[in-house]
Each structure stands twice: as structure tokens, then as C-alpha cells.
C-alpha positions in Angstrom: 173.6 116.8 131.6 177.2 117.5 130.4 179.7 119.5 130.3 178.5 121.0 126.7 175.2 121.8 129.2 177.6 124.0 130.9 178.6 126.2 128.0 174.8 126.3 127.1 173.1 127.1 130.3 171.4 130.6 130.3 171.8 130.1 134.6 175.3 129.0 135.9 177.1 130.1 138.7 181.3 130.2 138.6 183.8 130.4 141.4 183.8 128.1 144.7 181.7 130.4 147.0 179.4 131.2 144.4 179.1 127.7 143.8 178.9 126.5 147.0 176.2 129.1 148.1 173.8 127.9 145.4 174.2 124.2 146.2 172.8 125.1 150.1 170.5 126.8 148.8 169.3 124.3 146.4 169.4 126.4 143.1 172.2 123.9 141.6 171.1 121.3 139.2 174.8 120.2 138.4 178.1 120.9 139.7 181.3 120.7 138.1 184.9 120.9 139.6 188.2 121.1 137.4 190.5 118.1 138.9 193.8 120.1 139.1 191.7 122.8 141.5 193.5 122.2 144.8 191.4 120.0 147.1 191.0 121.9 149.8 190.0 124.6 148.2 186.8 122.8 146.4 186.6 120.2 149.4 183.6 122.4 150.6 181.7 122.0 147.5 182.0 118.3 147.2 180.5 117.6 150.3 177.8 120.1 150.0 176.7 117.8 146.6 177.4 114.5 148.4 174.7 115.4 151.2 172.4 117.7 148.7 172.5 114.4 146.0 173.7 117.6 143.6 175.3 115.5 140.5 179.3 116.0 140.2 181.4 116.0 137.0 185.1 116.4 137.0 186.5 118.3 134.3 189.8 118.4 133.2 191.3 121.4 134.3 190.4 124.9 135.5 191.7 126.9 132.7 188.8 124.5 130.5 186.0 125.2 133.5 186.7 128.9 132.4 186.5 128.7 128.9 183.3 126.8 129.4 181.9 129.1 131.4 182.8 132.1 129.3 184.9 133.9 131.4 188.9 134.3 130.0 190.2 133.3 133.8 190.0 129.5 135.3 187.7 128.4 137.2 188.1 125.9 140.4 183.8 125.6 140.0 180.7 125.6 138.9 177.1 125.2 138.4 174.3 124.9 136.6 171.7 126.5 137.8 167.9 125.5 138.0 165.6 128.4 136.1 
């Protein structure tokens, strides 16, 4: 999947804790994190996908996370979710 999967998924989550929450509970199918988020704020999430084997995709920058994701704020993460 890409980041265009992102804009089409019918299931996504958006935000760090609404990220992280569906990669424990094994509902994300890919996660993506804006590289300009500040690390310890999506540190969390990319060790949840490192030990779940969720896939990871950088994108540029939060402000294009939110635009992808619909929503007219930035966004640190998300997901895709499984149907």
C-alpha cells in the first residue's frame, strides 16, 4: 500500500493514541508517521509496528498526513485500518 491508499481507505484511524490503540489491537494494516512530528511524541507508535510487523511509511510532513486523511488540521499519525 501507499500513501494514495491512505486518502482512499473507507477505515483509517488519525491521531497518535488513536493510532497507537489500533496497532495493539491488531486492526492496523499500515501505519504512517509525518517525519517533522516530534519523536517522542510518535516514539510509541513506532515501536508498537516494529514488534506487531505493522508496515511504516514516513510521510513528509504532518500538515500533508492531514490533508490525506481529510481532516483540515495536521496529523502526527495514522492508519489504515483492516475492514
Amino acid at each position: 500500500m501507499s500513501f494514495e491508499a491512505l486518502k482512499a481507505a473507507k477505515k483509517k484511524s488519525i491521531g497518535t493514541k488513536q493510532t497507537y490503540k489500533a496497532i495493539n489491537r491488531g486492526k492496523a494494516v499500515e501505519v504512517f508517521v509525518a517525519k517533522d512530528a516530534d519523536e517522542r511524541v510518535v516514539r510509541e507508535i513506532i515501536t508498537a509496528c516494529a514488534e506487531s510487523g505493522v508496515k511504516l511509511t514516513y510521510v513528509e510532513s504532518m500538515a500533508l498526513l492531514g490533508k490525506a486523511c481529510g481532516i483540515e488540521v495536521s496529523a502526527a499519525a495514522a492508519a489504515i485500518l483492516s475492514e
